[in-house]
C-alpha positions in Angstrom: 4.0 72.9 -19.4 2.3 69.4 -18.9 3.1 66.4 -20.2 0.0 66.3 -22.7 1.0 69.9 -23.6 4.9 69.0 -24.3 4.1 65.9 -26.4 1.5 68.2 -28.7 4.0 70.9 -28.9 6.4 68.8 -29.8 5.1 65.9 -31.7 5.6 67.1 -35.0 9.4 68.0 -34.7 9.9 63.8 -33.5 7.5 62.9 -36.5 9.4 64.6 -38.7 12.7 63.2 -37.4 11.5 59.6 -37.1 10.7 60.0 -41.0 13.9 61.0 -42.0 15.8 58.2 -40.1 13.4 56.0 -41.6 14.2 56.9 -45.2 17.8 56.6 -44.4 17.3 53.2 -43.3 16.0 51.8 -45.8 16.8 51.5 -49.2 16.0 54.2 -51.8 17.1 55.2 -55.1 17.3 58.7 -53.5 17.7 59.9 -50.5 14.3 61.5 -48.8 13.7 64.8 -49.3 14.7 67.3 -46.2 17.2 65.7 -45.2 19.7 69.0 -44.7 16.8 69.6 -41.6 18.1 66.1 -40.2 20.8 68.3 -37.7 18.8 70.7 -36.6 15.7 68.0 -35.9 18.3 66.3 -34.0 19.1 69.3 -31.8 15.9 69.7 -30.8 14.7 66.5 -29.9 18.0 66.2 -27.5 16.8 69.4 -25.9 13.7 67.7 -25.5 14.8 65.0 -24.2 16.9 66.5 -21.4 13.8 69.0 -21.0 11.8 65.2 -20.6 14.5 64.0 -17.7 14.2 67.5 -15.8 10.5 67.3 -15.3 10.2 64.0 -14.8 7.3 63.5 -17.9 7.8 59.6 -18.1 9.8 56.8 -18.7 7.9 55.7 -21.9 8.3 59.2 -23.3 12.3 59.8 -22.1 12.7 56.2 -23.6 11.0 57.1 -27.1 13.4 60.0 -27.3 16.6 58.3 -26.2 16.2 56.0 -28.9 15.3 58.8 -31.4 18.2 60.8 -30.7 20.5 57.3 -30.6 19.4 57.0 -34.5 19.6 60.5 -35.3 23.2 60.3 -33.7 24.1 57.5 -36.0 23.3 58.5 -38.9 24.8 62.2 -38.1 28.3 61.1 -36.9 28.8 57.5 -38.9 32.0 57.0 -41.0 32.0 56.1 -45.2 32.0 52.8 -43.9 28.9 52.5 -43.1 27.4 52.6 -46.9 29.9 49.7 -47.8 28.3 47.7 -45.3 24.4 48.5 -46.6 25.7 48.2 -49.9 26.4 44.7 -48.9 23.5 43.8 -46.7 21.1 45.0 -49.7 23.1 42.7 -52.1 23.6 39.5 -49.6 20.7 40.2 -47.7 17.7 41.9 -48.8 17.4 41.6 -52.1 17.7 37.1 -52.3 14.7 37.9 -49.3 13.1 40.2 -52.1 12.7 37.8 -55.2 12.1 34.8 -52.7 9.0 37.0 -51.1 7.8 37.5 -55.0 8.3 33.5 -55.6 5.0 33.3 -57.3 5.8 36.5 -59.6 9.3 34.6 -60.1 7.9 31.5 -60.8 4.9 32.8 -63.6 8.0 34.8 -65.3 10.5 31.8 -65.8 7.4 30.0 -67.0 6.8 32.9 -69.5 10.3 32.8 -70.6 11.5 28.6 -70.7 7.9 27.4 -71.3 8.3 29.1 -75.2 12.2 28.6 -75.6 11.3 24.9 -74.9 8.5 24.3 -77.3 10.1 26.1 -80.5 13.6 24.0 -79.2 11.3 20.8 -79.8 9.8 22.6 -82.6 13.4 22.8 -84.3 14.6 19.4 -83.6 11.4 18.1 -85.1 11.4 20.1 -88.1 14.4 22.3 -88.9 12.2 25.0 -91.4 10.3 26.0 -88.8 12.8 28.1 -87.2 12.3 30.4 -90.2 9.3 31.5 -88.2 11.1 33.1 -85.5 14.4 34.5 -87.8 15.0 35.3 -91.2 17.5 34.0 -93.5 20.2 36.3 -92.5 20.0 36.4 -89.2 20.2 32.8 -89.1 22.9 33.0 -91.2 24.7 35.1 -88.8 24.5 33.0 -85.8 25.8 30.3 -87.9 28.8 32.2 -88.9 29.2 33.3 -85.4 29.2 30.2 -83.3 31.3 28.1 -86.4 34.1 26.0 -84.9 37.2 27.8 -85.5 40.1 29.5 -82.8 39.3 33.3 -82.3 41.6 35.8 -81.0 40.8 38.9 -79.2 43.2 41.2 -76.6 42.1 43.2 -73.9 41.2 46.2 -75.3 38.5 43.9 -77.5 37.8 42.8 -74.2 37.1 45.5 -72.9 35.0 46.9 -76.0 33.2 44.2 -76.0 32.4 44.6 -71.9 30.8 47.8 -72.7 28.4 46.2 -75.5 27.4 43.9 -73.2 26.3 46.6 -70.6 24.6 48.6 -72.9 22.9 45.6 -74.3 21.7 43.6 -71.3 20.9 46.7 -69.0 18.5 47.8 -72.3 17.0 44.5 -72.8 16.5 44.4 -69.0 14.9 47.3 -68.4 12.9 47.3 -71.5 11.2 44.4 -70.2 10.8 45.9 -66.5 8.9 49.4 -67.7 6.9 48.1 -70.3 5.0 45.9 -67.1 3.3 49.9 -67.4 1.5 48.7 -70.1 -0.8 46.4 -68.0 2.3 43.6 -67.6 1.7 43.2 -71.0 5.1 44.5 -72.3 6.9 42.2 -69.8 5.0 39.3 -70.6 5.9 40.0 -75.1 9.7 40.4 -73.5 9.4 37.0 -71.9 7.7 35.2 -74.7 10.4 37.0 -77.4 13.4 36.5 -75.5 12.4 32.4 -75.2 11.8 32.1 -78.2 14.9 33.5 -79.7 17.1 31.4 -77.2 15.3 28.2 -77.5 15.4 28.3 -81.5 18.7 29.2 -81.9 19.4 26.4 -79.5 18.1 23.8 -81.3 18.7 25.1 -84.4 22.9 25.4 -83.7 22.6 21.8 -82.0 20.7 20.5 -85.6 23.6 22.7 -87.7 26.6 20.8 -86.0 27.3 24.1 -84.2 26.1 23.0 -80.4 29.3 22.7 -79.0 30.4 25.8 -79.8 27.4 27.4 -79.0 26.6 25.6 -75.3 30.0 26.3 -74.2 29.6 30.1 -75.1 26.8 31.0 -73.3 26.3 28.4 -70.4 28.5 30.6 -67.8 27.2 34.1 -68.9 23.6 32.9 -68.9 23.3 31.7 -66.0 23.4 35.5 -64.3 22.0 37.2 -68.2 19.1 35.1 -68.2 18.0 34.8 -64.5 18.3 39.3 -64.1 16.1 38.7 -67.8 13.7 36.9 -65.6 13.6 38.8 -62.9 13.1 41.9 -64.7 9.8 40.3 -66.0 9.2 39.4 -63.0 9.0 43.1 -61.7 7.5 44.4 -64.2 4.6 41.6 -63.9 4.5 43.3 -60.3 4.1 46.6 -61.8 1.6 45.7 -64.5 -0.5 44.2 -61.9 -0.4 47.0 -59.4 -1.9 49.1 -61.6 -4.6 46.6 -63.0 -5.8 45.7 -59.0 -4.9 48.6 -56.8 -7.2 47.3 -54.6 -9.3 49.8 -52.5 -6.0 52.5 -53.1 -5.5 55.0 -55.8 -3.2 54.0 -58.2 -0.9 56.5 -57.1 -0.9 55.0 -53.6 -0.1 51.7 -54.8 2.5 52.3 -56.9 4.5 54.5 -53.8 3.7 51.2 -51.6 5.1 48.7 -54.4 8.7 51.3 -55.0 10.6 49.6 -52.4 10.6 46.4 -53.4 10.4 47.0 -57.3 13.6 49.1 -56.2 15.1 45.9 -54.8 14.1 43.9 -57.4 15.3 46.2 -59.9 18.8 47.3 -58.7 19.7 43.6 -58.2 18.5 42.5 -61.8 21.3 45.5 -62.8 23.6 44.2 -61.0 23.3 40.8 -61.9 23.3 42.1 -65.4 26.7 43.9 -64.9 28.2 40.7 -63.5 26.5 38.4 -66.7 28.8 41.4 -69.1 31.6 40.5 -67.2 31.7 36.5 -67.4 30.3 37.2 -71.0 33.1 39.7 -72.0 36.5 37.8 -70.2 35.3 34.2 -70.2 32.8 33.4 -72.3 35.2 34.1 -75.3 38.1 32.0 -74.3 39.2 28.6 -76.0 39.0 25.9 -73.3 38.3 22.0 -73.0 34.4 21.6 -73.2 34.7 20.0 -70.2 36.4 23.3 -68.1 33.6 25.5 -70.1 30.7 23.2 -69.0 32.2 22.7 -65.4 32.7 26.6 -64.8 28.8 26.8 -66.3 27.3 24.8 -63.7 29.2 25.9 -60.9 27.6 29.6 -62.1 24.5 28.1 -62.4 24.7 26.8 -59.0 26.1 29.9 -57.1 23.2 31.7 -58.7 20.7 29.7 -57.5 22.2 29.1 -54.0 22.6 33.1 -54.0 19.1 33.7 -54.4 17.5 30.7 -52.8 20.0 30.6 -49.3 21.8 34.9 -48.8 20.4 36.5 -46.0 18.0 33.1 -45.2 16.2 33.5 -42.0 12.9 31.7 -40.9 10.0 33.1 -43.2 12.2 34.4 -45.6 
């Protein structure tokens, strides 16, 4: 058989190797489809590629196979190990690389979210009534009663309760905000706009009530991972919303398969950031200490998120 022969026999066997090894290295929410063919692929390209060196059909070809069957061989006979260490490059690596390639989507979404929480804060301070706007009676009420000055007490197993709220609450506000980008980014953009809003009058309103210490220390550690995931989430479902408005010369379809990957990334990390906000929220957040411990651990989480997403994984053009 010559050479032109071999490769056209053969072409679709490496294809449909090279495909799966591709979809194993990168990073899906599942894993791609045919994958129990991956040993038997593997098989046959090594035959191939001993078939390749017997008949002497060319470097270029024996060397695309070698490295074929190197990657298959990888992936075939690599320990447990190796999906701690793509956990970690995902979280350290790829995903800080993600949100600083989408810096513009980033950007329009903390705009979205501060630009409102500022203007109704200065909206309170100026004149207290017009909070009413925003919350009712009670639930202003509420907050009041929640953020009062006064020693609370809770255990671990309110801890812990209290840890699973959190989760349930943040990962629903989060991706709320994410799939409703479906609806033309429109749904992200409300999310943004509501979630400002709420924070910024609450702010001012707690400051004007007597209540700001209380309520600065609370949140100021917690936030700093709750709010930025918030953010982000808004910012992939801006992604999403505009996919679908501008596809561009694609289908829609086509589009949305080329934007999974990195609204995957974006996504998964937002969750994750999410988890971590629950944490801080649910074991430190709640704990009596000196203002100045509370505001001190708040900026140093402030600081570690944005040296996380602006330095992890930072090579040139990242």
């Amino acid at each position: 058989m010559k050479r032109a022969e071999f490769i056209a026999h053969n072409e679709g066997t490496w294809q449909r190797l090279e495909h799966l090894l591709d979809g194993l290295s990168s990073f899906h929410w599942q894993r791609p489809e045919g994958l129990e063919e991956l040993p038997e692929l593997y098989r046959a390209t090594c035959h191939h590629l001993a078939l390749v060196r017997q008949r002497h059909l060319g470097p270029d070809l024996e060397s695309r196979l070698h490295e074929l069957t190197l990657r298959g061989a990888r992936h075939l006979y690599r320990d447990r190990s190796g999906q701690g260490l793509k956990l970690f490059e995902f979280f350290f690596r790829d995903f800080p690389r993600r949100v600083r390639a989408e810096w513009k989507l980033f950007a329009l979404a903390n705009f979205l979210f501060y630009g409102p929480a500022l203007a109704v804060g200065i909206a309170v301070l100026t004149e207290p009534s017009s909070l009413y706007s925003v919350f009712s009676p009670d639930n202003v009420a509420l907050f009041e009663a929640m953020y009062s000055p006064g020693e609370r007490e809770r255990g671990l197993d309110g801890d812990l309760q209290m840890f699973g709220l959190y989760i349930q609450n943040n990962i629903g506000i989060g991706f709320r905000t994410f799939a409703s980008g479906l609806l033309a980014g429109l749904g992200s953009v409300f999310f943004l706009v509501l979630n400002g809003l709420i924070l910024g009058g609450l702010a001012a309103h707690l400051t004007v009530e007597g209540h700001g210490e209380q309520f600065w220390t609370f949140v100021i550690a917690h936030c700093a991972f709750e709010i930025t995931a918030l953010i982000l989430a808004g910012a992939a479902g801006l992604k999403l919303g505009f996919t679908l408005l501008a596809p561009g010369r694609r289908t829609r379809n086509q589009a949305l398969r080329e934007v999974a990957r990195p609204l995957s990334e974006l996504v998964l990390g937002m969750a994750a950031m999410l988890v971590v906000a629950a944490i801080v929220e649910a074991f430190w957040s709640f704990r009596q200490f000196e203002p100045q411990v509370k505001y001190g651990v708040g900026a140093a989480c402030w600081i570690v998120v944005a040296a996380y997403l602006g330095l992890s994984g930072l090579r040139r053009g990242s």
